[in-house]
C-alpha positions, 0 to 999 in steps of 0.5 A: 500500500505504501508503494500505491501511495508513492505512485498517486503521488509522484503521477503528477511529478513524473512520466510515470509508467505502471507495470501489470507483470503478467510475465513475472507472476507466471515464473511461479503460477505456470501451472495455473496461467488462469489465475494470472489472466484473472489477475491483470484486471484485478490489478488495473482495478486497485491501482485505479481505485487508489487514484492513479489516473491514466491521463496522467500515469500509464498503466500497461501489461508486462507481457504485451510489450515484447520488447521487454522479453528481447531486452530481457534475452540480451540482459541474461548474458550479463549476469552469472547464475551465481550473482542470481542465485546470491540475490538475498531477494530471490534467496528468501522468496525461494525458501518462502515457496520450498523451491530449493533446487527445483526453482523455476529458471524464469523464476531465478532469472526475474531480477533480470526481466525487473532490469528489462522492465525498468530501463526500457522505459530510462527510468529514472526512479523507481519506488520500492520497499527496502526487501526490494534494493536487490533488484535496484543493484542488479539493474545497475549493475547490468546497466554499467556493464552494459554500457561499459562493454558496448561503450554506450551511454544508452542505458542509465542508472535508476535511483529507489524511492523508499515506501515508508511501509515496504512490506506489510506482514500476512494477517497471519503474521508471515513476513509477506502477504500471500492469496495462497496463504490466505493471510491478506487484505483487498482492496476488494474486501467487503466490510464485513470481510474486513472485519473478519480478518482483523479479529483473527489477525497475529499478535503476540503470542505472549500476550495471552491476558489483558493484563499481560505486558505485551509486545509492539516490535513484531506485532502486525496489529500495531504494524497495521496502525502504524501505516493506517492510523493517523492519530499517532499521539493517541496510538502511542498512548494505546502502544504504552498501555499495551507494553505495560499490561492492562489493554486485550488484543480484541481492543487493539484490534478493533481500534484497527478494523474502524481505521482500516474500515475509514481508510478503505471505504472509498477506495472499495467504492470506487473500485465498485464503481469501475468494475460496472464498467469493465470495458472502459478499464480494458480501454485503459490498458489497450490505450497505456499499453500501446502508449508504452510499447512505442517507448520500448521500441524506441529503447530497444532499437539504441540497445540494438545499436549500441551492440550493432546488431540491428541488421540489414538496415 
């Protein structure tokens, strides 16, 4: 959500391109492509309903730019598996999925494609949560080495923009969200949904009476308020009385459920109202689409240059 954020935000400050990685989700959904295709317009809804607007960001599909794939090809021969496989990103997202040694090749070799995305469009900043910066590292490094052995200046290096909230934890207190672990939050969510999840969410374990001192540090319930909750004198207060003892989880909870109901009434109802009208969405991501497949040509066709292999001009 904190990237959401920086996004409606910096679409009036920047030529802003969003990225619907189709591509990406497939390298550990192949067997279920479905799921992905389902997806692309789940994902245009959220970033629309947070406030992006396409007449100011550009809003596209990963894999209806073919350009980025070919970048992507040229880019792997760049990068050693050893550099991919050391990747602290791709490591933890590895074990998170019991990949081990069975990991998919697309899968290990995304950080590269997340290089094709960013700098076919010359980005020049991109927000990210700090589990993230590997990504950023790598992309600079194959943007150096690049240019250093084509003695180019076509690709340049991008900077990150730090989300103050990276990552929220899972309901269930795993260190990411995940539709196949059932730990997370949508947008979509009714309230009543809403509400639901909240009372069932982690805390901490120790805490098991009212009275007890608990724990903030690792708690997601005080993670959640800390993103959401805009009183922050009276959540520090709230955060003293439950470290001290004398303040139950259900209290804490219910606290979040009324600042996430708030924080997530309008964007649910805008999303509501989108979704009557399908078809103006999909115009949205056919036109952003188009708009971003000709800057991608434009890259693509310096890169091609720069290693003088554009033939038969």
């Amino acid at each position: 959500m904190g990237s959401l954020k920086n996004r409606v935000k910096l679409q009036s400050e920047y030529n802003e391109f969003i990225i619907i990685a189709d591509m990406q989700a497939l390298t550990d959904n192949y067997d279920n492509p479905e799921k992905v295709r389902n997806n692309v317009l789940e994902v245009a809804l959220d970033n629309l309903s947070v406030g992006l607007d396409p007449k100011k960001s550009t809003i596209f599909v990963q894999s209806l730019i073919p350009e980025i794939a070919e970048l992507t090809m040229y880019y792997l021969n760049l990068v050693t598996v050893s550099k991919l496989e050391r990747n602290p990103t791709v490591k933890e997202e590895i074990k998170q999925k019991n990949f081990d040694r069975n990991v998919p090749a697309g899968f290990l070799t995304y950080p590269v494609s997340q290089a094709a995305d960013i700098t076919i469009f010359k980005a020049d900043l991109v927000p990210v949560g700090e589990d993230q910066l590997p990504m950023i590292e790598q992309t600079n490094e194959i943007v150096n080495r690049f240019n250093r052995i084509y003695k180019s200046k076509v690709l340049k290096e991008v900077k990150p923009l730090i989300s103050d909230f990276a990552r929220l934890p899972g309901t269930d207190g795993k260190a990411k969200m995940s539709k196949s672990l059932g730990n997370t939050i949508y947008l979509s969510d009714k309230p009543d949904e809403i509400t639901k999840k909240v009372m069932k969410m982690f805390t901490d374990p120790g805490h098991i009476k009212a009275e007890d001192p608990g724990k903030v540090k690792g708690n997601p319930v005080f993670t959640y308020l800390d993103a959401f909750d805009i009183d922050k004198k009276e959540l520090d207060k709230i955060k003293k009385q439950y470290e001290k003892g004398g303040l139950g989880d259900v209290v804490v909870k219910k606290r979040l459920n009324e600042v996430l109901q708030e924080f997530l009434k309008p964007i649910r109802e805008k999303r509501e109202n989108l979704e009557k009208n399908k078809d103006e969405v999909i115009k949205i991501i056919n036109k952003g689409t188009a708009k971003a497949r000709e800057t991608a040509a434009i890259t693509l066709k310096e890169v091609k240059e720069a290693m003088k292999i554009e033939y038969f001009k």
